[in-house]
C-alpha positions in Angstrom: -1.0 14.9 -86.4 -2.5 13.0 -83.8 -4.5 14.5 -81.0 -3.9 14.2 -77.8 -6.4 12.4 -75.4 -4.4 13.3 -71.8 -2.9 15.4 -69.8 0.1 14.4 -68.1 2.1 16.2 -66.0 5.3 15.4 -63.0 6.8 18.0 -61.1 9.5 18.2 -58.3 7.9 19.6 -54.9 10.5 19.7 -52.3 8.6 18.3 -49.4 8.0 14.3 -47.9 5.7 12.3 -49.8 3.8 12.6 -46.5 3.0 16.3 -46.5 2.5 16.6 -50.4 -0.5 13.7 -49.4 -2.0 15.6 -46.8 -2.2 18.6 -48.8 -3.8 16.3 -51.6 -6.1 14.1 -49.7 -7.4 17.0 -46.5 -10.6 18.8 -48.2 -9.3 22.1 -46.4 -6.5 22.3 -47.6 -7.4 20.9 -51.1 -10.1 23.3 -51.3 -7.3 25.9 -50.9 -5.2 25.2 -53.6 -7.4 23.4 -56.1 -11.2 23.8 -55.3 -14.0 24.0 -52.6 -15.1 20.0 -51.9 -16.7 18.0 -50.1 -13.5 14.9 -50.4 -13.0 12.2 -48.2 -10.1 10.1 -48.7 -12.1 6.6 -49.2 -12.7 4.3 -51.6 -16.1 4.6 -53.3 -16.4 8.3 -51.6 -18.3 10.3 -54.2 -17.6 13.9 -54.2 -17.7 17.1 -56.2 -15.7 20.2 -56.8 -17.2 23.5 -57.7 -16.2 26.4 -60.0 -17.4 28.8 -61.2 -19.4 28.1 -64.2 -18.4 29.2 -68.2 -19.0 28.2 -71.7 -21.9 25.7 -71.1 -20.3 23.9 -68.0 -22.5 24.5 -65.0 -19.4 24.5 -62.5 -19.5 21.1 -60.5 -16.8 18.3 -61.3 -18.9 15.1 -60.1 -15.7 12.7 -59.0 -15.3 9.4 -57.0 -12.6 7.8 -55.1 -11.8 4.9 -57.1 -8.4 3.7 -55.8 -6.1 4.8 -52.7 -2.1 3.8 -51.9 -1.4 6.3 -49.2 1.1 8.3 -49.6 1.9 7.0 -53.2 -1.3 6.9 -55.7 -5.0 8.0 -55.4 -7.6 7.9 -58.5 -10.5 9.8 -59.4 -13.5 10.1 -61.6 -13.8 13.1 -63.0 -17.0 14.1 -64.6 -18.1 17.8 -65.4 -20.0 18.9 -68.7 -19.3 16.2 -71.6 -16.4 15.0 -70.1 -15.9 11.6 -68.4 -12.4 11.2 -67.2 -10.0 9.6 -64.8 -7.1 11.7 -62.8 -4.7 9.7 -61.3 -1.9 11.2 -58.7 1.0 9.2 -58.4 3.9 10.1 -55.5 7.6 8.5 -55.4 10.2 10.1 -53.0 13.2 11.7 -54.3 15.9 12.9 -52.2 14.6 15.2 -49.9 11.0 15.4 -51.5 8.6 14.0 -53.4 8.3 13.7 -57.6 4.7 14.0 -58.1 2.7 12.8 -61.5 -0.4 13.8 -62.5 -2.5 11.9 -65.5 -5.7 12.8 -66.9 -7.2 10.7 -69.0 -10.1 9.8 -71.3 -10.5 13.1 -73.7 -12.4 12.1 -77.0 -10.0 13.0 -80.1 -13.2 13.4 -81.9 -14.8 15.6 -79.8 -14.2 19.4 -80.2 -15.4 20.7 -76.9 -13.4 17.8 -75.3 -10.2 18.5 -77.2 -11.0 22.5 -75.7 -11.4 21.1 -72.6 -7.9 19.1 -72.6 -6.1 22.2 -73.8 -7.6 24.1 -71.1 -7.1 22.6 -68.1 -3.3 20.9 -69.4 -2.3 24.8 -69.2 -4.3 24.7 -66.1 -2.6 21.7 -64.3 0.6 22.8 -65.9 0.6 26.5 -64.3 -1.5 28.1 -61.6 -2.8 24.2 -60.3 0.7 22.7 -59.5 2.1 25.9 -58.6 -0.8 26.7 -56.3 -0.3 23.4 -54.4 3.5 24.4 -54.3 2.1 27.7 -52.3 0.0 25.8 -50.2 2.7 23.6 -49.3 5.1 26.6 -48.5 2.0 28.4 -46.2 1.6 24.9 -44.1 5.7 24.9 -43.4 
């Protein structure tokens, strides 16, 4: 069996591609639904998200901006603990809304605590992330 070394992830959100990028890309609101940041939605823009910290991970995701197509795709570094990574959000519109993808990529195979890691947050992003952004989506109707 071979592991897996991403998370990837696509759900339906009935709402314009335009609000579902506002809710991704405005620090408020992201910091709602996701984490407390300091993000700004610019190339190069170094940021971090912070958690609360568990199991050797002191609780800050250091992350960059490294590309930006409004309203369709925005990429990130993500790096907290061992893990180096990228997340990438890509948007196409759909009828009346907006099918949204989510990739995380760049978990070692060979690495225990990253393949922990990769389970983790892909039940994370699957359940309470996505569906907290659906909430948060809803509130800002």
């Amino acid at each position: 069996m071979t592991e897996r070394t991403s998370i990837d992830v696509e759900q339906f959100l009935p709402h314009a591609p335009a609000r579902v990028w506002r809710a991704l890309t405005d620090p408020q609101r992201l910091a709602r639904w996701l984490m407390p940041n300091d993000f700004r939605a610019e190339v190069g823009h170094r940021f971090t998200f912070t958690t609360h910290p568990r199991d050797g991970f002191d609780g800050t995701v250091h992350c960059e901006v490294l590309q930006i197509d409004p309203e369709r795709l925005m990429r990130w570094s993500w790096k907290g603990g061992n893990l180096d990574s990228t997340l990438t959000w890509t948007l196409a519109a759909e009828g009346h809304g907006t099918r949204l993808f989510l990739l995380h990529e760049g978990f070692d195979p060979d690495d225990p605590l990253q393949q922990k890691a990769l389970k983790i947050m892909g039940g994370g992003w699957r359940s309470h992330i996505l569906r907290a952004l659906e909430a948060e989506l809803q509130a800002s109707a």
